[in-house]
ZAMARGU-4260 file (C-alpha; in steps of 0.2 Angstrom, whole numbers, plus 5000, padded with zeros to 4 digits):
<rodrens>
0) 4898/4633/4627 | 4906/4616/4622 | 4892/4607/4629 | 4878/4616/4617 | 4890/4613/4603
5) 4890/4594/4608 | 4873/4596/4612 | 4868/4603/4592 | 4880/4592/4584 | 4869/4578/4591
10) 4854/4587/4587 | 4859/4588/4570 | 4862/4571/4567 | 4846/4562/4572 | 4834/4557/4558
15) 4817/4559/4562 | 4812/4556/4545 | 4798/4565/4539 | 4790/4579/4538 | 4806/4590/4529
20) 4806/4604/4517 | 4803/4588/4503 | 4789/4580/4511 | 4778/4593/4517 | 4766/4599/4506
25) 4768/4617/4502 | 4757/4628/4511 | 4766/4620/4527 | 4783/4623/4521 | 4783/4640/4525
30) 4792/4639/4543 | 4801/4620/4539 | 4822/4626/4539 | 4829/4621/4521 | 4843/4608/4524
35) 4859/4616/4531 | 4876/4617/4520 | 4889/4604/4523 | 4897/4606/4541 | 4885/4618/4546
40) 4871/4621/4558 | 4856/4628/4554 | 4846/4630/4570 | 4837/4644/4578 | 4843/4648/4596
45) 4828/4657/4599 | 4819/4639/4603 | 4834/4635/4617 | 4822/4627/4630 | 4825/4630/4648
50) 4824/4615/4659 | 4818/4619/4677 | 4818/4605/4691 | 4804/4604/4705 | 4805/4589/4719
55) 4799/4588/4737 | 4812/4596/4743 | 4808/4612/4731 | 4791/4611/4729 | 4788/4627/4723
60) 4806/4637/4717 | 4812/4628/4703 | 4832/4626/4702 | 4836/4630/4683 | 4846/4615/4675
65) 4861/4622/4665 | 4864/4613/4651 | 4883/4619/4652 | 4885/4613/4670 | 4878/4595/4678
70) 4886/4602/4694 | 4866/4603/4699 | 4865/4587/4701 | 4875/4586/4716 | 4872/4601/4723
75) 4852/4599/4722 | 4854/4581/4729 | 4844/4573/4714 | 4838/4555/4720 | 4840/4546/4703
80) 4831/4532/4711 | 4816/4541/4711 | 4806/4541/4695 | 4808/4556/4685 | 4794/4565/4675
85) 4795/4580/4662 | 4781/4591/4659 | 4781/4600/4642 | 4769/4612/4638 | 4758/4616/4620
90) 4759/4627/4605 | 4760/4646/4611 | 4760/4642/4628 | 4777/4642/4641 | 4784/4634/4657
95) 4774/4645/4669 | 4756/4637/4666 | 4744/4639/4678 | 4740/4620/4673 | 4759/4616/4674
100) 4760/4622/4692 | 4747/4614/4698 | 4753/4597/4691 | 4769/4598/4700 | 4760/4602/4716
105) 4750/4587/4714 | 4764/4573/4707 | 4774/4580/4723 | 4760/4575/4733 | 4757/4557/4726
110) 4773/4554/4725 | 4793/4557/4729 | 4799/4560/4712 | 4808/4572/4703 | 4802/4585/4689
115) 4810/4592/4675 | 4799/4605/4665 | 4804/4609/4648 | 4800/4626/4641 | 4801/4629/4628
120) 4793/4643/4624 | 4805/4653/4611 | 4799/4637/4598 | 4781/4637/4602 | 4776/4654/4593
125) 4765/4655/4574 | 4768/4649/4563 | 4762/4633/4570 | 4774/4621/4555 | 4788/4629/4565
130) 4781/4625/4580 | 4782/4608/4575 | 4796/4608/4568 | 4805/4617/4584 | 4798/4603/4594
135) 4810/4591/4586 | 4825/4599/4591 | 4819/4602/4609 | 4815/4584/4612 | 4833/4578/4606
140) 4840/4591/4617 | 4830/4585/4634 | 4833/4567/4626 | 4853/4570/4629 | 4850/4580/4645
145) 4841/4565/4653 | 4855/4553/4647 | 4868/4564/4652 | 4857/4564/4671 | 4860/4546/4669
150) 4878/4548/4666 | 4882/4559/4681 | 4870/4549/4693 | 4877/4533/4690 | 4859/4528/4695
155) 4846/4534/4684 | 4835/4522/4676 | 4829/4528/4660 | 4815/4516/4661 | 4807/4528/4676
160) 4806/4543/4667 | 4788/4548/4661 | 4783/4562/4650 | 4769/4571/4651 | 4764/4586/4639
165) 4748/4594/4632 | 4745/4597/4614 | 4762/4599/4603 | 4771/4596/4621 | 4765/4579/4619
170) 4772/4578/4604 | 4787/4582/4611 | 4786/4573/4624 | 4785/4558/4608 | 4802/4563/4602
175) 4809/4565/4618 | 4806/4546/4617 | 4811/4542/4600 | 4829/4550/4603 | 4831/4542/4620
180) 4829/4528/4611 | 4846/4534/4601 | 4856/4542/4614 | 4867/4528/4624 | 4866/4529/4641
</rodrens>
């Protein structure tokens, strides 16, 4: 728990600039949050993305990544030499995507890598301005899980992670970018 705390702290933090509740023009502003009180958080838990990692040597049963616990790391024998790719997916869609699937399968089979699906799929429900807004959060949180993979490797090279996503996963996949960009590895 004192993890996600952290973890929505930083969130909270980053400036992304616009679109917020002052910039958007008003039939968008309908699912944009106001700006939270002083000292408090104003996120929805309902977007909490889980992270589920695929490598070669499980191709097809992803191992859940706990944002509480990074004890997965050794456990599951992460190479962070390899380059690491995350896969997010589109407005109104989740993590178990026929299309997502099948591009693990194939990434496996180009290459030794690892894979980190983000789904997000408690954020990517109408209306679709939440959506978007919801996929701020989420790309924050995967930005301070891939540092924080980065940390406990001792190895990982941020430079080797790729993101791929498919409509408002790609996006995402934008932001997970931009906060990288602020998180210190």
């Amino acid at each position: 728990m004192f993890r996600k705390l952290r973890l929505l702290r930083a969130v909270s933090a980053v400036d992304f600039g616009a679109p917020s509740h002052r910039t958007v023009p008003r039939r968008f502003k309908q699912g944009i949050q106001e700006e939270p009180e002083e000292g408090r958080l104003n996120l929805n838990f309902q977007i909490e993305p889980n992270y589920l990692y695929y490598s070669r040597v499980n191709p097809t049963e992803a191992v859940h990544i706990d944002l509480d616990d990074f004890d997965f790391v050794l456990s599951n024998n992460i190479d962070a030499l390899l380059p690491t790719y995350t896969i997010a997916h589109g407005f109104l869609e989740g993590g178990g995507q026929t299309w997502i699937k099948r591009l693990v399968k194939e990434l496996l089979i180009r290459e030794n890598c690892n894979i980190i699906v983000v789904d997000w799929h408690g954020g990517s429900d109408p209306p679709y301005s939440q959506a978007v807004a919801n996929i701020r959060v989420v790309g924050t949180i995967t930005a301070h899980l891939l540092a924080d993979l980065a940390r406990h490797t001792g190895e990982q090279r941020l430079k080797h992670v790729h993101c791929i996503g498919h409509s408002l996963g790609a996006h995402l996949s934008g932001y997970i970018g931009y906060a990288l960009e602020k998180v210190s590895v």
